[in-house]
BALOBA-1460 file (C-alpha; in Angstrom, 3 decimals):
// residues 367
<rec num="1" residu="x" x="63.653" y="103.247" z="110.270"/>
<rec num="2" residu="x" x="65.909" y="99.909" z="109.157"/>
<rec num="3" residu="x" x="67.390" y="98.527" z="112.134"/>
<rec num="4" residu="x" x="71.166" y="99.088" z="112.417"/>
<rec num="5" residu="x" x="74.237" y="97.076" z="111.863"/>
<rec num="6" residu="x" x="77.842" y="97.214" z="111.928"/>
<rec num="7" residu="x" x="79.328" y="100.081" z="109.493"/>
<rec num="8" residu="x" x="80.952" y="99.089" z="105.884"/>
<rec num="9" residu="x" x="83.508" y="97.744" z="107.025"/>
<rec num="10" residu="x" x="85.921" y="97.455" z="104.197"/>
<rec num="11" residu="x" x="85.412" y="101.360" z="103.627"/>
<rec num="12" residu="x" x="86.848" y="101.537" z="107.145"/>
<rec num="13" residu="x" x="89.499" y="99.611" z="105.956"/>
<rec num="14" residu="x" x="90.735" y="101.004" z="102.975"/>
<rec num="15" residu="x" x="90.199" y="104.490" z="105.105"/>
<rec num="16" residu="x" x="92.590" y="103.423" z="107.808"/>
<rec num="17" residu="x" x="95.294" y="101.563" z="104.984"/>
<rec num="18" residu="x" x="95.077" y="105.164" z="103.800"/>
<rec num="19" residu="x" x="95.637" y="106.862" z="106.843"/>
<rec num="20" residu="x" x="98.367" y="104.546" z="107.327"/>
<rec num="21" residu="x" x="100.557" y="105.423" z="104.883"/>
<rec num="22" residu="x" x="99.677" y="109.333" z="104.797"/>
<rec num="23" residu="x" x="101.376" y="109.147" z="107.923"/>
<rec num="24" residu="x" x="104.514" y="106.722" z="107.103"/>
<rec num="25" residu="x" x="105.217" y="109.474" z="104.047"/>
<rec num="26" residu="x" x="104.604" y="112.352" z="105.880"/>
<rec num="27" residu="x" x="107.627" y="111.227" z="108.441"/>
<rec num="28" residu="x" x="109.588" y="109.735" z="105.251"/>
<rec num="29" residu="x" x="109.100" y="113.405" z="103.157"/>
<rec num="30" residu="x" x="109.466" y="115.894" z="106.121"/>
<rec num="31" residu="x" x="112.599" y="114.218" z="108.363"/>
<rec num="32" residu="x" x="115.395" y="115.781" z="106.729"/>
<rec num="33" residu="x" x="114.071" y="118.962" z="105.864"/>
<rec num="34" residu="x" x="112.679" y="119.122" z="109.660"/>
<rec num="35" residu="x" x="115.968" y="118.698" z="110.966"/>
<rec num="36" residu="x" x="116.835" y="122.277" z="110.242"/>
<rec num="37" residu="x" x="115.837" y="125.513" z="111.413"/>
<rec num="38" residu="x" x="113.128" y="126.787" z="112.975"/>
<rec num="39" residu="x" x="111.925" y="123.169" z="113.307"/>
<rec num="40" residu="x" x="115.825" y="121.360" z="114.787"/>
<rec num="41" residu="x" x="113.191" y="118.257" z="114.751"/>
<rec num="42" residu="x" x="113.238" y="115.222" z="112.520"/>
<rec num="43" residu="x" x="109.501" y="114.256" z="114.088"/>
<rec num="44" residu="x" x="107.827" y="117.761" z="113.920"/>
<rec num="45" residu="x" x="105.833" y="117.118" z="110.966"/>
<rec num="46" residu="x" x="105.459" y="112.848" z="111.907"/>
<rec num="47" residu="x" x="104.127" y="113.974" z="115.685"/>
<rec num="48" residu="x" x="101.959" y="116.562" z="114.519"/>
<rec num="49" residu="x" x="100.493" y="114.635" z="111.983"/>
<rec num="50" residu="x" x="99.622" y="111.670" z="114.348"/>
<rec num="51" residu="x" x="98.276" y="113.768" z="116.805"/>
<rec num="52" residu="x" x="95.731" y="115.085" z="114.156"/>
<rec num="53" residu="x" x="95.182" y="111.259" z="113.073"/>
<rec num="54" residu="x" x="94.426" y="109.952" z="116.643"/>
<rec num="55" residu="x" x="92.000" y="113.295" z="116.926"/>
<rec num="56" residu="x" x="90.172" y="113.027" z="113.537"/>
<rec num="57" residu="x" x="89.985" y="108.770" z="114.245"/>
<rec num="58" residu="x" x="88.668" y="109.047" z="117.673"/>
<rec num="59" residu="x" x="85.675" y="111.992" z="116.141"/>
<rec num="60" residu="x" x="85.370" y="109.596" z="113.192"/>
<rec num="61" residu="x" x="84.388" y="107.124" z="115.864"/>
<rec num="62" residu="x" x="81.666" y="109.386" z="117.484"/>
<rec num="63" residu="x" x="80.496" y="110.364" z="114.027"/>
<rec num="64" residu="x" x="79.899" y="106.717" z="113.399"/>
<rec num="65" residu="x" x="77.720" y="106.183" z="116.409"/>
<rec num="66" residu="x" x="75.732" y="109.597" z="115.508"/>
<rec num="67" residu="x" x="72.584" y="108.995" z="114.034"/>
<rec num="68" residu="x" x="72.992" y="111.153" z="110.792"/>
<rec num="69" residu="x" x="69.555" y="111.841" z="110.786"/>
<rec num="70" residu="x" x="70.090" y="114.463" z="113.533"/>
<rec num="71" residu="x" x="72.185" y="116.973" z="111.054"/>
<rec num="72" residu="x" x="68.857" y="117.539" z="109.718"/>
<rec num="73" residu="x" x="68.548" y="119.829" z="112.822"/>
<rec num="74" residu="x" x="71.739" y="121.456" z="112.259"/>
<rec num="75" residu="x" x="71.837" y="122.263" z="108.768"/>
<rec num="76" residu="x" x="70.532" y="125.906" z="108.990"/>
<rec num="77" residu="x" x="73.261" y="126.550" z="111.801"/>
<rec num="78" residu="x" x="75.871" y="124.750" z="110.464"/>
<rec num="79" residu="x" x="75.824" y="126.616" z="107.427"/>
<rec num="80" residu="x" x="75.603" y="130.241" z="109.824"/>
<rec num="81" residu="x" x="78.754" y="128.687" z="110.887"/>
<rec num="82" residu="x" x="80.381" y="127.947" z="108.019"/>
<rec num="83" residu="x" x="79.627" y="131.407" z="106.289"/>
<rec num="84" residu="x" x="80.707" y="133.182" z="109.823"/>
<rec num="85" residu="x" x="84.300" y="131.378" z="109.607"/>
<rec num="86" residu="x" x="84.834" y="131.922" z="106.200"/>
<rec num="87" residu="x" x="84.317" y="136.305" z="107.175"/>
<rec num="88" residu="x" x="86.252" y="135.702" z="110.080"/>
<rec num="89" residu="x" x="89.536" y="134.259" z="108.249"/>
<rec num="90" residu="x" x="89.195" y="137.224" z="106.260"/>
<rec num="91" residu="x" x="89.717" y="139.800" z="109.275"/>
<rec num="92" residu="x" x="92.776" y="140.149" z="111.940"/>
<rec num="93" residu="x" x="91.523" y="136.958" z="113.153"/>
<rec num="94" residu="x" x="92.560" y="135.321" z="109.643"/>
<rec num="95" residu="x" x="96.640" y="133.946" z="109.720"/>
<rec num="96" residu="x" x="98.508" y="134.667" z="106.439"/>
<rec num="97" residu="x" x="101.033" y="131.744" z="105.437"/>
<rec num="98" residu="x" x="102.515" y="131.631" z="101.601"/>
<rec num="99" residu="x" x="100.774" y="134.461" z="100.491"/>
<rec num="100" residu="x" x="97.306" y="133.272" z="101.127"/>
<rec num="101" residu="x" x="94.998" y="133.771" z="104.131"/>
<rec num="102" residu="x" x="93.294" y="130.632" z="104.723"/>
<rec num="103" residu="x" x="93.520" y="129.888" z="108.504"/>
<rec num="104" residu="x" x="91.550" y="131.444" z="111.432"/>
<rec num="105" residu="x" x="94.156" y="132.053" z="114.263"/>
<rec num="106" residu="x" x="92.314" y="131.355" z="117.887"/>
<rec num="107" residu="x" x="95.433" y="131.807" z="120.023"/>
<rec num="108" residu="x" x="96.112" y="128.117" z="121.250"/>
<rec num="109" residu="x" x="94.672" y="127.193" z="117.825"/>
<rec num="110" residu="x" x="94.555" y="127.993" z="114.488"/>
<rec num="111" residu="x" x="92.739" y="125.843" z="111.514"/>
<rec num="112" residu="x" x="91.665" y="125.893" z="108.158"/>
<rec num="113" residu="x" x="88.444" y="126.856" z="108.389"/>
<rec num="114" residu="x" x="87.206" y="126.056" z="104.709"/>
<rec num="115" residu="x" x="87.366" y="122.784" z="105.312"/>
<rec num="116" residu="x" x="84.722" y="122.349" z="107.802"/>
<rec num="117" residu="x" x="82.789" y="124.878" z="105.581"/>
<rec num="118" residu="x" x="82.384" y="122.168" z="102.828"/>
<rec num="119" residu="x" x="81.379" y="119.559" z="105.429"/>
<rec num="120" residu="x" x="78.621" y="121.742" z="106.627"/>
<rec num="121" residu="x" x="77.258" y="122.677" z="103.352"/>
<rec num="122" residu="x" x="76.810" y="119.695" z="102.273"/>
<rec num="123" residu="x" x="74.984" y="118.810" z="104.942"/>
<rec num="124" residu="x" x="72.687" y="121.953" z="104.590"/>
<rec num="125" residu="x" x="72.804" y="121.217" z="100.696"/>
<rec num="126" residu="x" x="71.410" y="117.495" z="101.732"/>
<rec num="127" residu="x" x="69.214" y="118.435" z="103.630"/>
<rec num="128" residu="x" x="67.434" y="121.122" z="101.451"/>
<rec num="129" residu="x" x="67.498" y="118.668" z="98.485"/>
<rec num="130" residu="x" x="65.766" y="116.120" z="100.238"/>
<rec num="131" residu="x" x="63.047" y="118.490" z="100.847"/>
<rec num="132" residu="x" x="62.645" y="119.772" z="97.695"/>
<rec num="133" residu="x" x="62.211" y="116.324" z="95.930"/>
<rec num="134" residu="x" x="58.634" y="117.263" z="94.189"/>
<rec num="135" residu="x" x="60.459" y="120.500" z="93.118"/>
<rec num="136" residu="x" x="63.919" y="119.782" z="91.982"/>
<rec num="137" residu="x" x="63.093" y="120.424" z="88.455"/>
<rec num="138" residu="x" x="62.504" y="123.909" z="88.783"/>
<rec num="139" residu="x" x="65.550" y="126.184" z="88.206"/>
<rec num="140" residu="x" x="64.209" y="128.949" z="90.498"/>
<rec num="141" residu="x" x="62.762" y="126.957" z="93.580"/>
<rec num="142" residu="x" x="64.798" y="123.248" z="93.436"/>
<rec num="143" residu="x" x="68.858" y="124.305" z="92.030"/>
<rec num="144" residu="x" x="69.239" y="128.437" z="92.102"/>
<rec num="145" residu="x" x="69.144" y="128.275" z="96.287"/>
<rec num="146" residu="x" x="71.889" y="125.643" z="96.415"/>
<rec num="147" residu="x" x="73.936" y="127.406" z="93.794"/>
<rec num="148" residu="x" x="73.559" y="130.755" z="95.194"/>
<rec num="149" residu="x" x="75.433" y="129.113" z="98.985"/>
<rec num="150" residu="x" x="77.848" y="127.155" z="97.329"/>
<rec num="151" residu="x" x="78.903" y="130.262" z="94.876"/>
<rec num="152" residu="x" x="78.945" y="132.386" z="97.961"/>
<rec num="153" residu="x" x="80.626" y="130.328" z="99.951"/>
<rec num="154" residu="x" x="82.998" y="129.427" z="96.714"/>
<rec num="155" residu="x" x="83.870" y="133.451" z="96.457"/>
<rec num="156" residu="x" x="84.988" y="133.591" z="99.706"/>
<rec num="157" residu="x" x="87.112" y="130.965" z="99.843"/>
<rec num="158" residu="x" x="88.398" y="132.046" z="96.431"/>
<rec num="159" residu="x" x="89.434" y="135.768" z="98.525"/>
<rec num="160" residu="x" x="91.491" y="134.070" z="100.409"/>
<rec num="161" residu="x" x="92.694" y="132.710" z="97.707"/>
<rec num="162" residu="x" x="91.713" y="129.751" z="97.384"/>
<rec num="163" residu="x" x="90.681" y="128.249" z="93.695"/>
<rec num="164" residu="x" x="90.950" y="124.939" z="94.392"/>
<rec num="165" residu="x" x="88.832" y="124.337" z="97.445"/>
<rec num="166" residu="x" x="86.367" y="126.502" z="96.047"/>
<rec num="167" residu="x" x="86.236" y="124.811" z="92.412"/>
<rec num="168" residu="x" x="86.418" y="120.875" z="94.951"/>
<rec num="169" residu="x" x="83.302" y="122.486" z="97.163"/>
<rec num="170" residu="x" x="81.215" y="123.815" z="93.993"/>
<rec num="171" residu="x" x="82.169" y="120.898" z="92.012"/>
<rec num="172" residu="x" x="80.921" y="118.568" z="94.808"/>
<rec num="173" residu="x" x="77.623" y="120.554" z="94.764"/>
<rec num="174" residu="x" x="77.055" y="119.963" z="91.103"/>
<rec num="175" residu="x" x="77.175" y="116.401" z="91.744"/>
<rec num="176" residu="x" x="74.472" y="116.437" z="94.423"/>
<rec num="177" residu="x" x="72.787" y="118.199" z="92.183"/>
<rec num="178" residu="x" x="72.630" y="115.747" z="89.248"/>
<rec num="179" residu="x" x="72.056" y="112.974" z="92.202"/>
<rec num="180" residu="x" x="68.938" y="114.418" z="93.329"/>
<rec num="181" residu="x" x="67.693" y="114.877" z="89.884"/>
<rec num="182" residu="x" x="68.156" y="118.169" z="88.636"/>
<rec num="183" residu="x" x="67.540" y="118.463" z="84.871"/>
<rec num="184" residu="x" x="70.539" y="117.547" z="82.953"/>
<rec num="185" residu="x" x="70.329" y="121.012" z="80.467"/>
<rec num="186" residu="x" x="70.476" y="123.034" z="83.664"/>
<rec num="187" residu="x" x="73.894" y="121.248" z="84.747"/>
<rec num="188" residu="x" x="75.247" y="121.718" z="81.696"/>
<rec num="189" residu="x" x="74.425" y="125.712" z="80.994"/>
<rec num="190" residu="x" x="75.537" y="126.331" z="84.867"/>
<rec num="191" residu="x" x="78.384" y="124.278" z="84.303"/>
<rec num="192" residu="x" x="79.505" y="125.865" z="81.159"/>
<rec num="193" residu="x" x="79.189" y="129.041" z="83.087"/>
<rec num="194" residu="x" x="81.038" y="127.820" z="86.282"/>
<rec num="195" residu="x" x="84.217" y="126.740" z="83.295"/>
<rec num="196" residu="x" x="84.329" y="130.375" z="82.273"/>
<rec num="197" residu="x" x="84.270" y="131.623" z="85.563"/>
<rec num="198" residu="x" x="87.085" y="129.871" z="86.468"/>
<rec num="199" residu="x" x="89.147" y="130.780" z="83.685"/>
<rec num="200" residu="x" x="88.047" y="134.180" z="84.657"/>
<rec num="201" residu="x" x="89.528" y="133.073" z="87.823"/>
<rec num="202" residu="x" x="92.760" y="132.224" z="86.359"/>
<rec num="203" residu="x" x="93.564" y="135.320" z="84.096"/>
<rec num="204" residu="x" x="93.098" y="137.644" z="86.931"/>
<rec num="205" residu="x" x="95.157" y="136.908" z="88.480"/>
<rec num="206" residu="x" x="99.829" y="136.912" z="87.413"/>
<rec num="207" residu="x" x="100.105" y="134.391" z="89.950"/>
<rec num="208" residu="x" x="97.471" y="132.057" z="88.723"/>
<rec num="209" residu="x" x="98.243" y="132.818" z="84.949"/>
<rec num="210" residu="x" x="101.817" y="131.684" z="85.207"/>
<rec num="211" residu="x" x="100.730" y="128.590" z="87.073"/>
<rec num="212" residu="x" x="98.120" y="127.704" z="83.496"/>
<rec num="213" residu="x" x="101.375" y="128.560" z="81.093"/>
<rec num="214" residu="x" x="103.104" y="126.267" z="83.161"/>
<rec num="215" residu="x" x="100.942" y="123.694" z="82.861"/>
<rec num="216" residu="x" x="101.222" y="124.154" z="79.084"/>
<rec num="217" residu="x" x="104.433" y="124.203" z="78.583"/>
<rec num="218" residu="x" x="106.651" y="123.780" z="82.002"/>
<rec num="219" residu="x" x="109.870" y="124.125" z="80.075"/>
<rec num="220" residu="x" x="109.348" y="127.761" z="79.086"/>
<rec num="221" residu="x" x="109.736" y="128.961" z="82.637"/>
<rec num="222" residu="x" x="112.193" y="125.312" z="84.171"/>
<rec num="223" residu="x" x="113.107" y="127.808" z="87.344"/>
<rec num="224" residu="x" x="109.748" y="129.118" z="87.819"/>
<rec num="225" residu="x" x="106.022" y="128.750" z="87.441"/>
<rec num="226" residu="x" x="107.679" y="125.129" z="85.956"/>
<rec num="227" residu="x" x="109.975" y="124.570" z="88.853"/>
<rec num="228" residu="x" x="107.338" y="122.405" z="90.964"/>
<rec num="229" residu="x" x="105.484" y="120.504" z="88.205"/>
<rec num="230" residu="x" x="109.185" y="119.185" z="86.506"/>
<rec num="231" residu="x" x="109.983" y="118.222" z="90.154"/>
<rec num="232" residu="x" x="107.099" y="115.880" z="90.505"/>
<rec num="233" residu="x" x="107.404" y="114.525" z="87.221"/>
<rec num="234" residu="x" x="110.833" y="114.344" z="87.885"/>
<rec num="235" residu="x" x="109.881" y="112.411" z="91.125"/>
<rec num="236" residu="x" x="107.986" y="109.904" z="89.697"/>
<rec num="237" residu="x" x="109.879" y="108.950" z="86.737"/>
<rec num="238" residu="x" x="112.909" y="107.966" z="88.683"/>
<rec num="239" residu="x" x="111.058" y="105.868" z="91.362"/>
<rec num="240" residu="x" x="110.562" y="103.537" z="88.219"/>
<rec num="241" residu="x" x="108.254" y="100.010" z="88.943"/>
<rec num="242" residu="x" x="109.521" y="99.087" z="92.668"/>
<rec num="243" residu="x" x="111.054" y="102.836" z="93.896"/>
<rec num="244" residu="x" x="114.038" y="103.820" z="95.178"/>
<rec num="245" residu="x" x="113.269" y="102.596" z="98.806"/>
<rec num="246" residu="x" x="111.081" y="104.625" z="101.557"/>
<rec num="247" residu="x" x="113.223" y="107.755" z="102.747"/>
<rec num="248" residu="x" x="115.331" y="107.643" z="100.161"/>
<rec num="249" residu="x" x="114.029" y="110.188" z="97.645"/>
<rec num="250" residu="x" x="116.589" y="112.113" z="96.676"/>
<rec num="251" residu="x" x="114.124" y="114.852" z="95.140"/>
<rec num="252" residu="x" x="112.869" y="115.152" z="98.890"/>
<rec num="253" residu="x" x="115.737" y="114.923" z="100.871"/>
<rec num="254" residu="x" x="117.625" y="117.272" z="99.009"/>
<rec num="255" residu="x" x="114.977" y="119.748" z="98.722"/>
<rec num="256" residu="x" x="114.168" y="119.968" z="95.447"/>
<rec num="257" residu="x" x="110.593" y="118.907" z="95.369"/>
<rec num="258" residu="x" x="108.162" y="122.175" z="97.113"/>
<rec num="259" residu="x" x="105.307" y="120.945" z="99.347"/>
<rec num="260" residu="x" x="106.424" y="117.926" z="99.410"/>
<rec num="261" residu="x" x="104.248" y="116.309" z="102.755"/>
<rec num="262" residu="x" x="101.380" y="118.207" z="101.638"/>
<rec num="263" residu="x" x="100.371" y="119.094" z="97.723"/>
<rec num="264" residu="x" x="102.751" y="116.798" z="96.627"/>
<rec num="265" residu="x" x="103.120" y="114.122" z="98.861"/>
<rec num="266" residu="x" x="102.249" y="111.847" z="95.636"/>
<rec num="267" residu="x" x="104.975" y="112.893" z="94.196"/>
<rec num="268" residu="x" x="107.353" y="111.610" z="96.985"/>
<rec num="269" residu="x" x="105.412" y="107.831" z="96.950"/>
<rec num="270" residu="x" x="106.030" y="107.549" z="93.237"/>
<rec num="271" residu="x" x="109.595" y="107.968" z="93.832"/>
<rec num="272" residu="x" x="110.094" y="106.214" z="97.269"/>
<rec num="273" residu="x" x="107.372" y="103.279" z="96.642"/>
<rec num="274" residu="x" x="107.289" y="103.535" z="92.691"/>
<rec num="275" residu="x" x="104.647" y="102.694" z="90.239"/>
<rec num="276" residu="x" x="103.652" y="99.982" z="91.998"/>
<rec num="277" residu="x" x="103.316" y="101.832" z="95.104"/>
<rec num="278" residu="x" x="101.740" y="105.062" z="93.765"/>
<rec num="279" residu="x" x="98.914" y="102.521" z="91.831"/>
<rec num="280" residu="x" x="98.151" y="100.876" z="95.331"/>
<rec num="281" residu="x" x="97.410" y="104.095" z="96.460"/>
<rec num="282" residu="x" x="94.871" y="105.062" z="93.266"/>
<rec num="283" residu="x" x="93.709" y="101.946" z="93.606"/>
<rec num="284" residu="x" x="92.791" y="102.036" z="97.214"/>
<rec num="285" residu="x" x="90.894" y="105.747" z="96.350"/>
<rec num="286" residu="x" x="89.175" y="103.816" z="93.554"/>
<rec num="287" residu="x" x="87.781" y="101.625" z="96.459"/>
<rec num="288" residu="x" x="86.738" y="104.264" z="98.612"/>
<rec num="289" residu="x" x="85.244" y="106.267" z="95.989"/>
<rec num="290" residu="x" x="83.308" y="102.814" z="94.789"/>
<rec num="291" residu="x" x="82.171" y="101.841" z="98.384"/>
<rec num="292" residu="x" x="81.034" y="105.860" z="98.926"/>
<rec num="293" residu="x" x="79.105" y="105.794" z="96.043"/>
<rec num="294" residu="x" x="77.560" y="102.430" z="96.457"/>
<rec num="295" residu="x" x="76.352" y="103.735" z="100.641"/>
<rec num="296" residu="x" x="74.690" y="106.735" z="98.296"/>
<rec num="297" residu="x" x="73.120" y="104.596" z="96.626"/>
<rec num="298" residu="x" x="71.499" y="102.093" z="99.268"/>
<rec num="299" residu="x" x="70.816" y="104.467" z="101.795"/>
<rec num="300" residu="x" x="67.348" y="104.288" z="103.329"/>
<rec num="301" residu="x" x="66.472" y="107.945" z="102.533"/>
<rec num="302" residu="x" x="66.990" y="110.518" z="100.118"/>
<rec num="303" residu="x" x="68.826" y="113.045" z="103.039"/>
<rec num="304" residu="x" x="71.389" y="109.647" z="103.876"/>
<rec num="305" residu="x" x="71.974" y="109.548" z="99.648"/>
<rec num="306" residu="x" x="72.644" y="113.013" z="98.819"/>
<rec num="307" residu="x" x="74.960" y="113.500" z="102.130"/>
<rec num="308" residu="x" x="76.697" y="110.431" z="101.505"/>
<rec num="309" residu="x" x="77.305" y="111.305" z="97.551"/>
<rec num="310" residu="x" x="78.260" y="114.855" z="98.493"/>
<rec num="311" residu="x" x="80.943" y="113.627" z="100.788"/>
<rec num="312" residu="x" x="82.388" y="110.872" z="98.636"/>
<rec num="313" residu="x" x="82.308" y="113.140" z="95.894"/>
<rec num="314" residu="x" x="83.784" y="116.027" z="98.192"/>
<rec num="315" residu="x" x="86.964" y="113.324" z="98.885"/>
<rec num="316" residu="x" x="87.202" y="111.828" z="95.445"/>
<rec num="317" residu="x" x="87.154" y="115.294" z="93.778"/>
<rec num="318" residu="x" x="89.602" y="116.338" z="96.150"/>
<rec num="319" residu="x" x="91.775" y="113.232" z="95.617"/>
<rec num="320" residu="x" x="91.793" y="113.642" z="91.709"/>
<rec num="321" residu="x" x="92.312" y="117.009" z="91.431"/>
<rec num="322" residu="x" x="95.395" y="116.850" z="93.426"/>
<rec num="323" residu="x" x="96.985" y="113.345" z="91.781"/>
<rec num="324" residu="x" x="95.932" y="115.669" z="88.217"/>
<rec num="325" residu="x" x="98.015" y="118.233" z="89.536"/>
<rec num="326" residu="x" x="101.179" y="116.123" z="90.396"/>
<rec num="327" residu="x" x="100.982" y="114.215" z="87.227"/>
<rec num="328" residu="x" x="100.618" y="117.666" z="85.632"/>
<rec num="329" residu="x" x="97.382" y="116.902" z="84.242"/>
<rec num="330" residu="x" x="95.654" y="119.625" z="85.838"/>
<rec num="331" residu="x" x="97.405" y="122.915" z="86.345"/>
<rec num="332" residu="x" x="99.048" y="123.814" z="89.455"/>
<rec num="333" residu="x" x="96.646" y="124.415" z="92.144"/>
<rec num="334" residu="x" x="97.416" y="124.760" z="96.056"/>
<rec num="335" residu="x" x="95.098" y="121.369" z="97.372"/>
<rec num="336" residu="x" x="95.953" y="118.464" z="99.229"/>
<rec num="337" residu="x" x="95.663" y="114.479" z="99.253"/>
<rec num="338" residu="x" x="93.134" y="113.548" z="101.484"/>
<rec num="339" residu="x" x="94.107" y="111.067" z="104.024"/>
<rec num="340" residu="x" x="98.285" y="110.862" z="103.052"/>
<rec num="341" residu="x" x="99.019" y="114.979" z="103.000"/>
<rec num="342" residu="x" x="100.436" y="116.529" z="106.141"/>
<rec num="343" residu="x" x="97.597" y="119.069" z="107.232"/>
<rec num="344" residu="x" x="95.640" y="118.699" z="110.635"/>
<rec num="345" residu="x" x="92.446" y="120.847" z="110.012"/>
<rec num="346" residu="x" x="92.087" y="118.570" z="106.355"/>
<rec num="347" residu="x" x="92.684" y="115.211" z="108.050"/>
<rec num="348" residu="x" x="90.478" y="115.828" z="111.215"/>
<rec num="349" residu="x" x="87.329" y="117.129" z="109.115"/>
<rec num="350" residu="x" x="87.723" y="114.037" z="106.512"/>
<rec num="351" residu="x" x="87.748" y="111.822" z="109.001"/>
<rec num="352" residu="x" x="84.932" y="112.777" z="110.532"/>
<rec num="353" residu="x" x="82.739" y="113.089" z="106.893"/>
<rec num="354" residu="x" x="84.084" y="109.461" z="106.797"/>
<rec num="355" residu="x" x="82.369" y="108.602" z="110.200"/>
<rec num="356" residu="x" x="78.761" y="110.368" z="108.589"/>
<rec num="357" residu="x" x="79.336" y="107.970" z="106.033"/>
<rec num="358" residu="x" x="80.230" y="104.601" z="107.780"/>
<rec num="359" residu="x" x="77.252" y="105.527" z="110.239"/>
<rec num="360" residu="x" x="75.071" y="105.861" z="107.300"/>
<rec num="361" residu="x" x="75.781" y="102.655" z="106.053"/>
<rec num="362" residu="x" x="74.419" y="100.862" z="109.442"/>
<rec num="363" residu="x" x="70.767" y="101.647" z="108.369"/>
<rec num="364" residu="x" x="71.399" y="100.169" z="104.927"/>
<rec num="365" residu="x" x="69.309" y="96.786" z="104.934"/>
<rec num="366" residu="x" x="71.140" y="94.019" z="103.210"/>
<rec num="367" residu="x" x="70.015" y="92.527" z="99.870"/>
């Protein structure tokens, strides 16, 4: 085993100059709609969300000191864990918010339970990977197994409903997949399938359709399924190259903009901050995707490269889908920005994937 040394250390950094300003435009998005009832508190969302940071940094921290190599013994009862969460949102236990029923309610507690889900299949889908090497070419015995959790898994957090965690956590999947080197042909046939079953996904549901039409053309419906897409684009094209100043949206502060400290926190830095601004913030995902991928690639063994790609791809999917979404490239689809969108349960679990990964890189030997 390669001797250890101190974790990458400008992932950490472009990790915490993410964190950093997730929580400066959480306060600047959320203050004046806070201010009013039931919250009567400029802070609520700023105090909760730094509460979750100093949580998810200080478990990061632990994570980093943790040799990796002991999730090995935890995949099979992580992933017990995961599947036993996911039921258990969908009982009394489970909290309805917005229509959907995504968080498990433990009294003094409730979270979002699909996010540690993807954590701990990834670490199951690592771990069964790695063993498989000699028969990862086989569709019955090296990919069906993995596909078979991660489309269970993906249906239930699809109940919920859910379609864009699920697509993020099978997506993520697929790229471990083609990391460990499963044929290429097979990708591509399951993939084409996975497209149709998300259009499936789409059509059955009014909700979902309206959301796609939307996408298309967001002018047919401007007070509608259209409302939040022409909102963000709004946003964005009148923060121009420099912004109009941090806390001084005017699509935030007067209300106009929906989710805007969580889905569409982008949104409000494009405005506020302004091109400039919103590119710092692509470009410093660009970096973390980059250093991820490049800790994938180095690790000392095959379980370290296929956890480390799943949970840089895990992130990175994550990030793009959302920024497609608010620069309506994507349709409309209820996800979040990793590290700048208000949301404890999402900001505590990436945090800690990031701490797997930085500890990971201490057993890289340099070159």
């Amino acid at each position: 085993m390669a001797k250890k040394k101190s974790p990458d250390f400008i992932l950490f950094i472009t990790v915490m100059m993410l964190l950093s300003v997730g929580i400066v435009m959480v306060f600047s998005s959320s203050s004046y709609y806070a201010m009013f009832p039931p919250f009567n508190n400029p802070f609520h969302f700023l105090l909760r969300q730094l509460v979750h940071a100093v949580i998810g940094v200080f478990i990061m921290g632990l994570m980093v000191k943790y040799d990796y190599h002991e999730l090995k013994r935890w995949a099979k009862y992580l992933l017990i864990t995961g599947f036993v969460l996911l039921l258990a949102v969908l009982t009394p236990l489970g909290e309805s918010r917005l229509g959907a029923q995504r968080w498990l309610n433990l009294g003094f507690y409730s979270f979002q339970p699909s996010e540690l889900v993807k954590f701990c299949i990834i670490v199951f889908t690592a771990y069964g990977l790695s063993r498989k090497r000699d028969k990862i070419q086989s569709f019955t015995e090296g990919m069906l197994p993995f596909l078979m959790v991660a489309g269970a898994a993906g249906l239930l957090i699809l109940k919920e409903p859910d379609l864009g965690t699920a697509m993020t956590l099978v997506a993520t999947i697929f790229v471990m997949m083609f990391a460990a080197g499963v044929r290429i042909s097979h990708i591509i046939g399951i993939g084409a399938a996975g497209v149709g079953a998300v259009l499936a996904a789409i059509f059955s549901e009014e909700y979902r359709y309206n959301r796609f039409m939307a996408f298309l053309d967001p002018q047919k419906d401007p007070s509608g399924a259209g409302w939040q897409i022409l909102n963000s684009l709004m946003s964005i094209g009148s923060g121009g190259l420099l912004g109009t100043g941090l806390g001084q949206g005017r699509h935030s502060k007067f209300l106009y903009l929906p989710e805007r400290q969580t889905d569409f926190i982008f949104a409000v830095i494009g405005e506020e901050l302004g091109f400039i601004g919103g590119a710092l913030v692509i470009l410093l995902f660009i970096m973390f995707i980059w250093r991820g991928f490049k800790i994938a690639i180095t690790a000392p063994d095959s379980f370290g490269s296929l956890l480390a790609a799943g949970i840089v791809s895990g992130i990175g999917l994550q990030a793009i889908i959302n920024l497609g979404v608010v620069t309506s490239t994507l349709p409309v689809t209820g996800i979040t920005l990793p590290f700048l969108s208000f949301g404890g349960t999402s900001l505590v679990f990436t945090l800690m994937g990031v701490g797997v990964l930085l500890n990971i890189s201490r057993y890289i030997t340099p070159k």
